[in-house]
PyMOL Python script that loads the backbone (N, CA, C, O; Angstrom):
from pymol import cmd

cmd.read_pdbstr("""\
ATOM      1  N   UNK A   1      11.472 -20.682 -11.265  1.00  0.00           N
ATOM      2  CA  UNK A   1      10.363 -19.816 -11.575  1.00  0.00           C
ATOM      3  C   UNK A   1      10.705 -18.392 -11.153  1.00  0.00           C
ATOM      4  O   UNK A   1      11.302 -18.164 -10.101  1.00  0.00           O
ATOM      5  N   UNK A   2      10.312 -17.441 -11.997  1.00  0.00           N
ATOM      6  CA  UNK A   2      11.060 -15.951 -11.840  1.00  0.00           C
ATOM      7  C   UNK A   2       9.857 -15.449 -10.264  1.00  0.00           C
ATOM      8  O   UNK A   2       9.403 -16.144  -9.355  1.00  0.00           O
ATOM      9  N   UNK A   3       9.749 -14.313 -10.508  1.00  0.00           N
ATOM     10  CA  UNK A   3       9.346 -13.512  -9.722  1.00  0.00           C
ATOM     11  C   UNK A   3       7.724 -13.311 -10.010  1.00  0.00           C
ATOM     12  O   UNK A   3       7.508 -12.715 -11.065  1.00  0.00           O
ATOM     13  N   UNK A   4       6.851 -13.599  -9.454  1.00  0.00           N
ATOM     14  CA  UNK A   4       5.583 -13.234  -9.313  1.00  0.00           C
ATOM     15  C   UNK A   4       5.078 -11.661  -9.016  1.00  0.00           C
ATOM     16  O   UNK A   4       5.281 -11.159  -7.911  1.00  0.00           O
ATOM     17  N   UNK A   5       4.387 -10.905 -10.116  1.00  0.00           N
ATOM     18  CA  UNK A   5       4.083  -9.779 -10.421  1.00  0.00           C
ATOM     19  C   UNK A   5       2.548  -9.834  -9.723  1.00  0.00           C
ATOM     20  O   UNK A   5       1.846 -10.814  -9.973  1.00  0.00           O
ATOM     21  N   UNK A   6       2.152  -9.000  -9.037  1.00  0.00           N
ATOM     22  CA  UNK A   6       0.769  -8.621  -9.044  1.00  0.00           C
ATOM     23  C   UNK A   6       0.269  -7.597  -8.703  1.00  0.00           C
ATOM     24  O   UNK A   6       0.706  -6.969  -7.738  1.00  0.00           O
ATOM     25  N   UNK A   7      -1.050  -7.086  -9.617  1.00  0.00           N
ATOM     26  CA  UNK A   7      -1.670  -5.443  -9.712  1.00  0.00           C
ATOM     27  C   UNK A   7      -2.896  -5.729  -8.255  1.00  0.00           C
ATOM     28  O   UNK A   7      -3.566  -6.727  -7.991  1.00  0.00           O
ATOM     29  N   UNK A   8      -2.817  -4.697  -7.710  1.00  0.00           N
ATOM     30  CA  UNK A   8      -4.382  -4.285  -6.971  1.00  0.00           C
ATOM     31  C   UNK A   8      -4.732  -3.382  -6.851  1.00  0.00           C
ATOM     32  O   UNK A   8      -4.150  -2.308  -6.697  1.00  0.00           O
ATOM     33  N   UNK A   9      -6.024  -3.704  -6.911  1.00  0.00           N
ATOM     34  CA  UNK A   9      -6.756  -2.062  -6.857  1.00  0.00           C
ATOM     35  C   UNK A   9      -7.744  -2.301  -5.318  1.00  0.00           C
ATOM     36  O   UNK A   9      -8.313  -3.326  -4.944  1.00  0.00           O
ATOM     37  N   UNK A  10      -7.690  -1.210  -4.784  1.00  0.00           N
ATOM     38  CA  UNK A  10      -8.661  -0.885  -3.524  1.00  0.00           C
ATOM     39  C   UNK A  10      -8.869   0.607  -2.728  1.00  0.00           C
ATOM     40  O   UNK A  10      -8.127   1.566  -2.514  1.00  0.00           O
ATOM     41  N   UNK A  11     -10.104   0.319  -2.450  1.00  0.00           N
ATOM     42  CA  UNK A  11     -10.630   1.607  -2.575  1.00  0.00           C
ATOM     43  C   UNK A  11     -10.499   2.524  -0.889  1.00  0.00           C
ATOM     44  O   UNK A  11     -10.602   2.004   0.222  1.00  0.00           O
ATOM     45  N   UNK A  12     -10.196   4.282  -1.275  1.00  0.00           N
ATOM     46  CA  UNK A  12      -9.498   4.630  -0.425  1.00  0.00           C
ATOM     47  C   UNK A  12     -10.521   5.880  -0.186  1.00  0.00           C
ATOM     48  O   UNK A  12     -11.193   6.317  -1.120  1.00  0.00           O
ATOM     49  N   UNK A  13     -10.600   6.489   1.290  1.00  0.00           N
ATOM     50  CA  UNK A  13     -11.434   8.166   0.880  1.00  0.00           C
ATOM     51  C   UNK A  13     -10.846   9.528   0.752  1.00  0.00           C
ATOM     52  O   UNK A  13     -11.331  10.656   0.660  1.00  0.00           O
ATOM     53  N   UNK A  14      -9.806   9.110   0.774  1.00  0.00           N
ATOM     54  CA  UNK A  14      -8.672  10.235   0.422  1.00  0.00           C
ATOM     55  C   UNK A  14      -7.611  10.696  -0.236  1.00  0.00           C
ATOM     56  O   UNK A  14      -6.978  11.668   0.174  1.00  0.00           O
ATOM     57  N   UNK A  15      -7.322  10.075  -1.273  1.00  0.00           N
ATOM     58  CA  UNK A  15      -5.978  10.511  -2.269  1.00  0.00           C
ATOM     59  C   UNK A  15      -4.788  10.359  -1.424  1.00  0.00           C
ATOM     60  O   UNK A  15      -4.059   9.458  -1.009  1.00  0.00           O
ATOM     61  N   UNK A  16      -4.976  12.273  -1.313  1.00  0.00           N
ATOM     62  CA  UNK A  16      -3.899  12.575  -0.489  1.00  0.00           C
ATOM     63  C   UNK A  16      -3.125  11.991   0.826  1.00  0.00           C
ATOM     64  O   UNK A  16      -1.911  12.107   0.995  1.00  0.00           O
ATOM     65  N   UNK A  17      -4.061  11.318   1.769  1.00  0.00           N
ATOM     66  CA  UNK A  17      -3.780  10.663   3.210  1.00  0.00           C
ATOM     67  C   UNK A  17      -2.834   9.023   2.608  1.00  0.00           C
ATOM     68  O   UNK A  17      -1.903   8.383   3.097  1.00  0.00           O
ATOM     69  N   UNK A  18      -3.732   8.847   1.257  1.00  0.00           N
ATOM     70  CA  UNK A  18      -3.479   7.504   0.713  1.00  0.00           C
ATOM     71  C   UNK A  18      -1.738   7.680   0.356  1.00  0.00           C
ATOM     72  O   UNK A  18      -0.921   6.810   0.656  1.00  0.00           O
ATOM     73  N   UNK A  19      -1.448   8.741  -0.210  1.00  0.00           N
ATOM     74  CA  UNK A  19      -0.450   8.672  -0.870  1.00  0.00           C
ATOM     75  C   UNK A  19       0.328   8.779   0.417  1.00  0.00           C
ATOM     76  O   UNK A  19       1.007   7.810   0.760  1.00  0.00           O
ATOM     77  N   UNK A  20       0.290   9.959   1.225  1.00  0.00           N
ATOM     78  CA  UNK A  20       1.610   9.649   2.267  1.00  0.00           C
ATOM     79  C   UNK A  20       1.481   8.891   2.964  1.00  0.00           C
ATOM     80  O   UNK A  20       2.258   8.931   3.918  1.00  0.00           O
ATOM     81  N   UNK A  21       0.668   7.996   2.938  1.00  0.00           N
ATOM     82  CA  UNK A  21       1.013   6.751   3.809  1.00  0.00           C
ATOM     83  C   UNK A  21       1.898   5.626   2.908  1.00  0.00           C
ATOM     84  O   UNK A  21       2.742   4.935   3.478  1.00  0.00           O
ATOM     85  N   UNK A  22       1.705   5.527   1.816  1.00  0.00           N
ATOM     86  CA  UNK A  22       2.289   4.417   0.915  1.00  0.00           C
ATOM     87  C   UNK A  22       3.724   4.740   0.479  1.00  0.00           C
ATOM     88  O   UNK A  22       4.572   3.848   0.509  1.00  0.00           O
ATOM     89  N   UNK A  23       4.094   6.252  -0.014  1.00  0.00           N
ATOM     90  CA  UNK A  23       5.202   7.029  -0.057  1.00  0.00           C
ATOM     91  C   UNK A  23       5.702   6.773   1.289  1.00  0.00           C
ATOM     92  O   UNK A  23       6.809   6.266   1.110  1.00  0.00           O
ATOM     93  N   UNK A  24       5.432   6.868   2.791  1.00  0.00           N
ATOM     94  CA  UNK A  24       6.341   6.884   3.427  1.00  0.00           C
ATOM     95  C   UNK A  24       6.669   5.514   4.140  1.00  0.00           C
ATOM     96  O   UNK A  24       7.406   5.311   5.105  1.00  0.00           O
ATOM     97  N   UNK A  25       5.713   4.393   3.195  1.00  0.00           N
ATOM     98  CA  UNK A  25       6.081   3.187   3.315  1.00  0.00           C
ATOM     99  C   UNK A  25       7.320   2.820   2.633  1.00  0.00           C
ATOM    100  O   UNK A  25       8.119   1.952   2.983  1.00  0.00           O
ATOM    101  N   UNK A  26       7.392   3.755   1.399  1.00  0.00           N
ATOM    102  CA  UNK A  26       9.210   3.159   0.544  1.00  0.00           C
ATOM    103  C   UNK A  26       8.319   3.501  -1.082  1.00  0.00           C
ATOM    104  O   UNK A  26       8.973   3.935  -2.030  1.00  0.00           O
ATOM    105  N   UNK A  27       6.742   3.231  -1.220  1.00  0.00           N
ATOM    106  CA  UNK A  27       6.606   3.101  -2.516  1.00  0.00           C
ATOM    107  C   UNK A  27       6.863   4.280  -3.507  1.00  0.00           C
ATOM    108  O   UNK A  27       6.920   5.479  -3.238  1.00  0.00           O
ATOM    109  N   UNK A  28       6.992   3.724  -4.594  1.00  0.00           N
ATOM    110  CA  UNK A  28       7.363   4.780  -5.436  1.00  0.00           C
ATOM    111  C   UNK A  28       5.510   5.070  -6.340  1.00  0.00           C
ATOM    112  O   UNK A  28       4.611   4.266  -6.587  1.00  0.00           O
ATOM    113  N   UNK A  29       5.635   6.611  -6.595  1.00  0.00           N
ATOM    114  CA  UNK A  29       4.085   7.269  -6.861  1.00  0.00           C
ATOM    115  C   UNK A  29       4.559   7.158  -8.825  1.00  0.00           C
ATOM    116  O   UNK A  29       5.516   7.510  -9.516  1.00  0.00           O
ATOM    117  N   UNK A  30       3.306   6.501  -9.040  1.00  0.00           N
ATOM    118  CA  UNK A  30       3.947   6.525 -10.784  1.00  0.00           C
ATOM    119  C   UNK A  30       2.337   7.499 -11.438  1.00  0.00           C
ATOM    120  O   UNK A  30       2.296   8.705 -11.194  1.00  0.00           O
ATOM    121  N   UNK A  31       1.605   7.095 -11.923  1.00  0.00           N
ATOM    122  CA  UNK A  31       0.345   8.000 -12.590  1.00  0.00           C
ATOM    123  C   UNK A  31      -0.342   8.144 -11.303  1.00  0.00           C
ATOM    124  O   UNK A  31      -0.288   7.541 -10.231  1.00  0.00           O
ATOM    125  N   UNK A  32      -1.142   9.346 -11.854  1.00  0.00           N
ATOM    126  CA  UNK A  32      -1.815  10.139 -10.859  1.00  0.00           C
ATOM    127  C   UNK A  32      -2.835  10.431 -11.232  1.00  0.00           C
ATOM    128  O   UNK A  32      -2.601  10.788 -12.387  1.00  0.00           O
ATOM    129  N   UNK A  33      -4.585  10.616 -10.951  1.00  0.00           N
ATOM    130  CA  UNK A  33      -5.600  11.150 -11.257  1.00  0.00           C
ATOM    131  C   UNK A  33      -6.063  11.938 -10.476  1.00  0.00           C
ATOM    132  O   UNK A  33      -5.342  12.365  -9.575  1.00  0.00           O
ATOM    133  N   UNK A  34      -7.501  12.390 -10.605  1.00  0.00           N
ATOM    134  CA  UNK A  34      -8.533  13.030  -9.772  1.00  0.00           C
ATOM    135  C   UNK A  34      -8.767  11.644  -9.220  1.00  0.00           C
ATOM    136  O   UNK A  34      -8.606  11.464  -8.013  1.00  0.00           O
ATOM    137  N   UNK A  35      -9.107  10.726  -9.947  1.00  0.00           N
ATOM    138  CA  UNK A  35      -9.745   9.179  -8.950  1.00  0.00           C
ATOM    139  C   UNK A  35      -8.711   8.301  -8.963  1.00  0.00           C
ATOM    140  O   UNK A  35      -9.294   7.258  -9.261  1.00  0.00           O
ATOM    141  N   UNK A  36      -7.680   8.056  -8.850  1.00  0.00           N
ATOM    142  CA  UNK A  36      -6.830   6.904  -8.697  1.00  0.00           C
ATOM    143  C   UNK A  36      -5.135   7.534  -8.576  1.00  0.00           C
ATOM    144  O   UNK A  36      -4.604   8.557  -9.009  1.00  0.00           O
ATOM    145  N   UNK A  37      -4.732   6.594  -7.924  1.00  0.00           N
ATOM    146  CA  UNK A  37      -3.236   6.879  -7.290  1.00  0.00           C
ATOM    147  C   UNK A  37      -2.162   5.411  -7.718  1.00  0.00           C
ATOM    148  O   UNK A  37      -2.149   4.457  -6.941  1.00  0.00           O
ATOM    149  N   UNK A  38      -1.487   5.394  -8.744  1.00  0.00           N
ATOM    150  CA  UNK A  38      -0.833   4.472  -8.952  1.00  0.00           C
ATOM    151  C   UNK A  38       0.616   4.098  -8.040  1.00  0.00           C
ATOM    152  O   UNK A  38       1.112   5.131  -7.590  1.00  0.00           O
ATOM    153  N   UNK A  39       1.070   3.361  -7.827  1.00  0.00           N
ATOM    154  CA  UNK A  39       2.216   3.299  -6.884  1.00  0.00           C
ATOM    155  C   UNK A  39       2.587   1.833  -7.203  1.00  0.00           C
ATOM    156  O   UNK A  39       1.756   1.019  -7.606  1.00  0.00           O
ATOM    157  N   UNK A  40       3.971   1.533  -6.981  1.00  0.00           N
ATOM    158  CA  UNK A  40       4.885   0.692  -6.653  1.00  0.00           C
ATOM    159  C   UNK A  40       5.203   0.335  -5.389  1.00  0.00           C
ATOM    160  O   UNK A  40       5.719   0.916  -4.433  1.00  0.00           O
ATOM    161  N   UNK A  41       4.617  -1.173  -5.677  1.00  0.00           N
ATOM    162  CA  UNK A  41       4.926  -1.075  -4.161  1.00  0.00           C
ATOM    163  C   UNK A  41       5.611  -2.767  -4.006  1.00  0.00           C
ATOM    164  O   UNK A  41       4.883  -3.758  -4.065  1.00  0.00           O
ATOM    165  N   UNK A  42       7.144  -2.843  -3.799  1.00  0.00           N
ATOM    166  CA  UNK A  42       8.011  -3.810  -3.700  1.00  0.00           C
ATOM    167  C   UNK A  42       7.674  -4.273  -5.518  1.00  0.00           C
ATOM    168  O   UNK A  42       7.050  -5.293  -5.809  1.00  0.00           O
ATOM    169  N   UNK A  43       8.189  -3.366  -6.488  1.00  0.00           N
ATOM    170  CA  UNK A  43       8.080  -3.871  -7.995  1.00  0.00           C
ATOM    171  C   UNK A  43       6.373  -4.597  -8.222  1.00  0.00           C
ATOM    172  O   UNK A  43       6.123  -5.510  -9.009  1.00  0.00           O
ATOM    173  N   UNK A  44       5.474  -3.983  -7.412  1.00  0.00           N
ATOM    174  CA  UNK A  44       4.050  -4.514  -7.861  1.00  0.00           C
ATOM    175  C   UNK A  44       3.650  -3.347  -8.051  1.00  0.00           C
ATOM    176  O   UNK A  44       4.218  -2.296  -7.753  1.00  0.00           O
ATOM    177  N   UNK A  45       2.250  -3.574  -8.762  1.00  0.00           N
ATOM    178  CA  UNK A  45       1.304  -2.413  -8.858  1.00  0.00           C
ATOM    179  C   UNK A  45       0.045  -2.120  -7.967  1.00  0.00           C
ATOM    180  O   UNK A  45      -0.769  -3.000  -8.248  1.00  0.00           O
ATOM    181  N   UNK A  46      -0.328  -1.523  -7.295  1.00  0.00           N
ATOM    182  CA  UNK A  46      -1.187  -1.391  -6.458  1.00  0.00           C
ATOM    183  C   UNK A  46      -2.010   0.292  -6.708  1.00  0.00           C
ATOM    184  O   UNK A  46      -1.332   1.319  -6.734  1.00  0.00           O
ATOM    185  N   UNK A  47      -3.065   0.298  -6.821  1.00  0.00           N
ATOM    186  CA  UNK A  47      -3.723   1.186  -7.065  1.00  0.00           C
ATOM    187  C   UNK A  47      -4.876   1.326  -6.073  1.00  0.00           C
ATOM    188  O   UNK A  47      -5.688   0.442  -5.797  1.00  0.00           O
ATOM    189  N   UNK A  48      -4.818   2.916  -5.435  1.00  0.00           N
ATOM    190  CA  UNK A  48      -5.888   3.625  -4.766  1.00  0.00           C
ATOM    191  C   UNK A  48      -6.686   4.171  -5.210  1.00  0.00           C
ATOM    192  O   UNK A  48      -6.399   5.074  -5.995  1.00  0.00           O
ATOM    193  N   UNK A  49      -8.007   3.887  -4.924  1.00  0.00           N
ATOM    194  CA  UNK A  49      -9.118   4.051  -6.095  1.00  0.00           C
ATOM    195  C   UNK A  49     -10.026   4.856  -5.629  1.00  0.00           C
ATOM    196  O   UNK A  49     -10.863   4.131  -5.091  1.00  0.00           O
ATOM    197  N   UNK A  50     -10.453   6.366  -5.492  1.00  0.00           N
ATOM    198  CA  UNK A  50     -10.782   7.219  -4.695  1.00  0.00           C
ATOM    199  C   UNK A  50     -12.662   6.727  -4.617  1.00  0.00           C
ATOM    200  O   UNK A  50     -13.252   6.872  -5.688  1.00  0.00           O
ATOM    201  N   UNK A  51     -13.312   6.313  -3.698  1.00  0.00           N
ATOM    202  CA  UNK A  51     -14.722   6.038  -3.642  1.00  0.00           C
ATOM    203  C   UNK A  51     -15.058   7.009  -2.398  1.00  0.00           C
ATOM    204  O   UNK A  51     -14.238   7.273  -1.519  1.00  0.00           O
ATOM    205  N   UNK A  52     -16.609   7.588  -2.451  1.00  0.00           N
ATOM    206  CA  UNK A  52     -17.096   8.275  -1.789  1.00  0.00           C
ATOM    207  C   UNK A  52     -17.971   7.449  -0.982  1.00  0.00           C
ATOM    208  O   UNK A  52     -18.857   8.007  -0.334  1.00  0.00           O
ATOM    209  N   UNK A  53     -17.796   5.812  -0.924  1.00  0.00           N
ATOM    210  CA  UNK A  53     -18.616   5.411  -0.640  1.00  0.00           C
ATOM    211  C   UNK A  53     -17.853   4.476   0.633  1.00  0.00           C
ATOM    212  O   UNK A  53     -17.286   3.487   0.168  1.00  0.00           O
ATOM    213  N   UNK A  54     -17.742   4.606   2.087  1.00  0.00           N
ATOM    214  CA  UNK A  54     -17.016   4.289   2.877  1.00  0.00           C
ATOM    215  C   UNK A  54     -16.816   2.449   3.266  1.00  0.00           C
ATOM    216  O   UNK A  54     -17.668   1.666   3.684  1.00  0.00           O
ATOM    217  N   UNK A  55     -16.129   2.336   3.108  1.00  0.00           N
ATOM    218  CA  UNK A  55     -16.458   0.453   3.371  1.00  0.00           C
ATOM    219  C   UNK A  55     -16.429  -0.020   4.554  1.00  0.00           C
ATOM    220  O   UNK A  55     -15.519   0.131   5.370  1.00  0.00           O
ATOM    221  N   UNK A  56     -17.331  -0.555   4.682  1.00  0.00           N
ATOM    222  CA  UNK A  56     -17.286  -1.164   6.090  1.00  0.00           C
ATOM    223  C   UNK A  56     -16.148  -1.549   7.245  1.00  0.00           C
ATOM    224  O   UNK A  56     -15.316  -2.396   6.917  1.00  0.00           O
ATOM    225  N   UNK A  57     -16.074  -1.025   8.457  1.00  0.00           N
ATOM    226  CA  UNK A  57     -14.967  -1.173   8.855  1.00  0.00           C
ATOM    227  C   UNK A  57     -14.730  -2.684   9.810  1.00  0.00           C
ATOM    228  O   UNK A  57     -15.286  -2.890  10.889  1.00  0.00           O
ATOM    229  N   UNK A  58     -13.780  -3.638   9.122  1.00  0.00           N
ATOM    230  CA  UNK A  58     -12.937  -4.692  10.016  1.00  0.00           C
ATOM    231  C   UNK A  58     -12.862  -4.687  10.984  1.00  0.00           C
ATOM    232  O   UNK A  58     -12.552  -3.626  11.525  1.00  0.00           O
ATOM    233  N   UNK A  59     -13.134  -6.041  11.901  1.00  0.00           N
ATOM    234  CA  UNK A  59     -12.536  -6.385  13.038  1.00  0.00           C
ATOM    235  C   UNK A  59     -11.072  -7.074  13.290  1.00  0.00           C
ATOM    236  O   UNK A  59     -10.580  -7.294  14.396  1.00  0.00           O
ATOM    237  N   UNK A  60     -10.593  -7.314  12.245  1.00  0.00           N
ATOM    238  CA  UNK A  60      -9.568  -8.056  12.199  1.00  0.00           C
ATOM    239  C   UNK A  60      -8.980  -8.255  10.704  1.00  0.00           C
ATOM    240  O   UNK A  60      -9.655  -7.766   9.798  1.00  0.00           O
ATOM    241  N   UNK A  61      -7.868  -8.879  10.387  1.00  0.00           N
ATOM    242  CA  UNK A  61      -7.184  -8.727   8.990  1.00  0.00           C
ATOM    243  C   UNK A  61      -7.890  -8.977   8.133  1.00  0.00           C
ATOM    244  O   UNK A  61      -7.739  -8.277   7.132  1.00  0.00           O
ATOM    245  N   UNK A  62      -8.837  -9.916   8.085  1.00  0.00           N
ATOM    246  CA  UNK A  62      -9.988 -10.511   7.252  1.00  0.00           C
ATOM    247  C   UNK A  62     -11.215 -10.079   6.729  1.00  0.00           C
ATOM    248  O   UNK A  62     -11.847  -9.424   7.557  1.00  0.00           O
ATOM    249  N   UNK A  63     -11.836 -10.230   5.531  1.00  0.00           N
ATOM    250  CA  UNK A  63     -11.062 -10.633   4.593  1.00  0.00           C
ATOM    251  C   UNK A  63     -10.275  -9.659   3.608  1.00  0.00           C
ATOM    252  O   UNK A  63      -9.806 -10.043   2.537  1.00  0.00           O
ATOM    253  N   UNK A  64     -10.197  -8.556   4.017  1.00  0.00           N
ATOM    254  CA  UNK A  64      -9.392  -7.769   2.848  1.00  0.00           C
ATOM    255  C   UNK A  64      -8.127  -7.708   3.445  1.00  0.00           C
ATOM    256  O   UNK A  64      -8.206  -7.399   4.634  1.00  0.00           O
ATOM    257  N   UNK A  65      -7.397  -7.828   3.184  1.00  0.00           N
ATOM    258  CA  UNK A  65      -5.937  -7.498   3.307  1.00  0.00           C
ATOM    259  C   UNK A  65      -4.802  -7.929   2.059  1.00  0.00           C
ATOM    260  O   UNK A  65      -4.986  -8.703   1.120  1.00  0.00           O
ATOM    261  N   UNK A  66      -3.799  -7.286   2.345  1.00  0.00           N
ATOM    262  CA  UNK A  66      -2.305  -7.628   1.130  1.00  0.00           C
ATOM    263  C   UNK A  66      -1.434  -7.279   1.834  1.00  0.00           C
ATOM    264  O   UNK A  66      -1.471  -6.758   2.949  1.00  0.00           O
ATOM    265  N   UNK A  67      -0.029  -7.756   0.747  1.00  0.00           N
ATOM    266  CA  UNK A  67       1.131  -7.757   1.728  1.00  0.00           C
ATOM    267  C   UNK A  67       2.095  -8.354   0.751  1.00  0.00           C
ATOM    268  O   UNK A  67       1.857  -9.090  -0.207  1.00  0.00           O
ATOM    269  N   UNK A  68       3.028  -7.967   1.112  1.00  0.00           N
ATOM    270  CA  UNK A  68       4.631  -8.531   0.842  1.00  0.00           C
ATOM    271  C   UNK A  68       4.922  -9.599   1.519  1.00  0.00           C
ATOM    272  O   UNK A  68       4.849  -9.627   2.748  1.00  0.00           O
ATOM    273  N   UNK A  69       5.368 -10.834   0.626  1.00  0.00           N
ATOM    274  CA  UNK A  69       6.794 -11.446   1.091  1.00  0.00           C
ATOM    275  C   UNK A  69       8.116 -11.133   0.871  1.00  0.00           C
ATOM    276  O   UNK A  69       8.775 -10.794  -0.111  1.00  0.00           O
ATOM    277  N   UNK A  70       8.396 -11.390   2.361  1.00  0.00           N
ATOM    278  CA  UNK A  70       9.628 -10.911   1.930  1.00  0.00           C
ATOM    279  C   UNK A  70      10.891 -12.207   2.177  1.00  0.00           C
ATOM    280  O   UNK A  70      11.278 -12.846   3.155  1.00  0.00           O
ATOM    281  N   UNK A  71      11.192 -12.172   0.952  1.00  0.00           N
ATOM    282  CA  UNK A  71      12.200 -13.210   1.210  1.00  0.00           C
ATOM    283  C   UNK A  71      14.040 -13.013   2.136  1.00  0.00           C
ATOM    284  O   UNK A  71      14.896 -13.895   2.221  1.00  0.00           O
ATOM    285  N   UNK A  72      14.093 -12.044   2.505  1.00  0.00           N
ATOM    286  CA  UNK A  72      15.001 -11.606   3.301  1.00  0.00           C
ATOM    287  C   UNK A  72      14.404 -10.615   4.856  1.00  0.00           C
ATOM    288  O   UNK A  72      13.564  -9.739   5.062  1.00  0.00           O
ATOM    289  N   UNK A  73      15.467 -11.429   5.729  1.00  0.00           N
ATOM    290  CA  UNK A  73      14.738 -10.672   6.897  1.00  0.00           C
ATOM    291  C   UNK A  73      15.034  -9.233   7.119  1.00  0.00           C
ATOM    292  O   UNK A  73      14.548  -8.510   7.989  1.00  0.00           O
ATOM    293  N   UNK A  74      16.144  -8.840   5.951  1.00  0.00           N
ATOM    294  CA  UNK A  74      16.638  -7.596   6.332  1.00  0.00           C
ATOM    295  C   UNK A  74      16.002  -6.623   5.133  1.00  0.00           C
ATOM    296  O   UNK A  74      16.325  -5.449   5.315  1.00  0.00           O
ATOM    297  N   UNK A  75      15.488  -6.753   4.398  1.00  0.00           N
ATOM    298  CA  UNK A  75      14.291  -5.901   4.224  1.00  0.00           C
ATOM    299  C   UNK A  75      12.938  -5.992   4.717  1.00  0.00           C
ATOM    300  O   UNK A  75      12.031  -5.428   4.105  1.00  0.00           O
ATOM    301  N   UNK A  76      12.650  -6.881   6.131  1.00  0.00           N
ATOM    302  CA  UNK A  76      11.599  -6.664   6.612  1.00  0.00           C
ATOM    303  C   UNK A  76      12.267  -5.593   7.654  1.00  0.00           C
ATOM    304  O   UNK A  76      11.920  -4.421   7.795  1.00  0.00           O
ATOM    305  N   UNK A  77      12.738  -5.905   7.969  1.00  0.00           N
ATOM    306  CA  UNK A  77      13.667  -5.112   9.733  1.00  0.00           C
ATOM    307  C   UNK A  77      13.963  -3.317   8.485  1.00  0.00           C
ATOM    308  O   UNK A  77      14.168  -2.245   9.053  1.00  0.00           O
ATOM    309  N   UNK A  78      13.930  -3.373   7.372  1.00  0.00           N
ATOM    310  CA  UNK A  78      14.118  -1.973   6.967  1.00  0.00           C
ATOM    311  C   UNK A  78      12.992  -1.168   6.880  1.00  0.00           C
ATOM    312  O   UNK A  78      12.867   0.051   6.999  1.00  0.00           O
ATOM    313  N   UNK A  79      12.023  -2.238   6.606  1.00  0.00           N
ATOM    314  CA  UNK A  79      10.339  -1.639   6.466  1.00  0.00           C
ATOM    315  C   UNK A  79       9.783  -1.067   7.525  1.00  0.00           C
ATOM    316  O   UNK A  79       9.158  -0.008   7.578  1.00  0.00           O
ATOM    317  N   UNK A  80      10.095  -1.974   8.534  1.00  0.00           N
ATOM    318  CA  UNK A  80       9.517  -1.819   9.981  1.00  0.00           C
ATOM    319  C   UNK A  80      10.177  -0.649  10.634  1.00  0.00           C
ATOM    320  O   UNK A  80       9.675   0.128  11.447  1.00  0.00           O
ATOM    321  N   UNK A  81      11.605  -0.654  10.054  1.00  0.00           N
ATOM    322  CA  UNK A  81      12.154   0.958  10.436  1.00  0.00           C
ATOM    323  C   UNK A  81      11.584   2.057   9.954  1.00  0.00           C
ATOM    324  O   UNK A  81      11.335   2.981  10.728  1.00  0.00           O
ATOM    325  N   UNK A  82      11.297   2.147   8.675  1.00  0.00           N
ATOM    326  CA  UNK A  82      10.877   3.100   8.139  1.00  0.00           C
ATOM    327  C   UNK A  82       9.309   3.441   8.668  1.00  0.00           C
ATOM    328  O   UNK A  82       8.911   4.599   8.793  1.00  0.00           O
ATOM    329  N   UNK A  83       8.659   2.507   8.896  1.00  0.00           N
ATOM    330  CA  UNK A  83       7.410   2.764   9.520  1.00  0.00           C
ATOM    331  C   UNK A  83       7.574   3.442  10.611  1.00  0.00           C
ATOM    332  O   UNK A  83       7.081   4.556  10.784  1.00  0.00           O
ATOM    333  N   UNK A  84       8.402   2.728  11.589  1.00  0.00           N
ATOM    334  CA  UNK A  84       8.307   3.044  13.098  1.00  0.00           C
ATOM    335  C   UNK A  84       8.726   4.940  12.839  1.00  0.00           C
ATOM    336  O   UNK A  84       8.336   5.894  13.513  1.00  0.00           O
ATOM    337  N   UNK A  85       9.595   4.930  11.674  1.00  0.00           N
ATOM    338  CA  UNK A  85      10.365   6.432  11.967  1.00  0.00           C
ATOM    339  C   UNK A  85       9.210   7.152  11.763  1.00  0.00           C
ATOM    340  O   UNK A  85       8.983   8.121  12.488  1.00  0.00           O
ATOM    341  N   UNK A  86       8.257   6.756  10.680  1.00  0.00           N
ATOM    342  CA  UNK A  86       6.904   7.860  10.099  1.00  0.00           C
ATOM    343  C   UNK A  86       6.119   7.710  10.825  1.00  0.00           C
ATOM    344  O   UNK A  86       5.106   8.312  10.470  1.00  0.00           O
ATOM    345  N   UNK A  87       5.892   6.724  12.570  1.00  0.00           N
ATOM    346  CA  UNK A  87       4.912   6.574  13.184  1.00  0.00           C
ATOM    347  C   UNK A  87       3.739   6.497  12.222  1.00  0.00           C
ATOM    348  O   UNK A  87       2.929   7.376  11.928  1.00  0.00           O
ATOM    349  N   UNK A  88       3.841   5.191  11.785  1.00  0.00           N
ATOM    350  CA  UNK A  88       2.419   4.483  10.727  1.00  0.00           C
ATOM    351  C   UNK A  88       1.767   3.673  11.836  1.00  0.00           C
ATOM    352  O   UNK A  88       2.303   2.884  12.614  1.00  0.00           O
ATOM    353  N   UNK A  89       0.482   4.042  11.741  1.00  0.00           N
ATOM    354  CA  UNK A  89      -1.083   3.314  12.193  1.00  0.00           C
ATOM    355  C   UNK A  89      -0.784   1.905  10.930  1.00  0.00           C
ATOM    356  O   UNK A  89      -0.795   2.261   9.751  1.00  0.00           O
ATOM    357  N   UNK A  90      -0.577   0.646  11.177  1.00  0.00           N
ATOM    358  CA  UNK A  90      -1.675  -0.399  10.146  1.00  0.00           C
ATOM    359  C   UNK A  90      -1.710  -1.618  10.809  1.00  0.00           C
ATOM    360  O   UNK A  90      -2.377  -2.548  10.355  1.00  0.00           O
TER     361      UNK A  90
END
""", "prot")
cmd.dss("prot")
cmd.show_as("cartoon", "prot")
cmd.util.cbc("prot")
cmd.orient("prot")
């Protein structure tokens, strides 16, 4: 069985904050709006969807969250570098 593709959309209050956080995760920035931020992220699609309307904030991963598998440990150990270098909050 090939490779499993999947799109998401979720909603963000800032564009701009959205994008350099995902850019300096590795993703690549593809269409761009006033309300939405398209990106690549590990050959998926994931979309930031600009709402003025703040969502409730989590105690824990649940239930919204996403994520990569990664089937090699050495593109997790590259991710985690690249984070640690951009000092990422997640």
């Amino acid at each position: 069985m090939g490779k499993k593709l999947f799109h998401l959309a979720f909603p963000v209050h800032d564009l701009k904050i959205a994008k350099k956080f995902y850019v300096s995760l590795g993703c690549k920035v593809g269409r761009e709006s006033e309300h939405s931020l398209i990106l690549n992220l590990g050959g998926n699609q994931i979309v930031a969807q600009l709402t003025h309307e703040k969502p409730a904030r989590q105690k824990g991963i649940y239930p919204r969250h996403f994520g990569l598998i990664f089937e090699d440990l050495g593109e997790w150990k590259s991710l985690l570098r690249r984070v640690r270098k951009e000092k990422l909050k997640f």
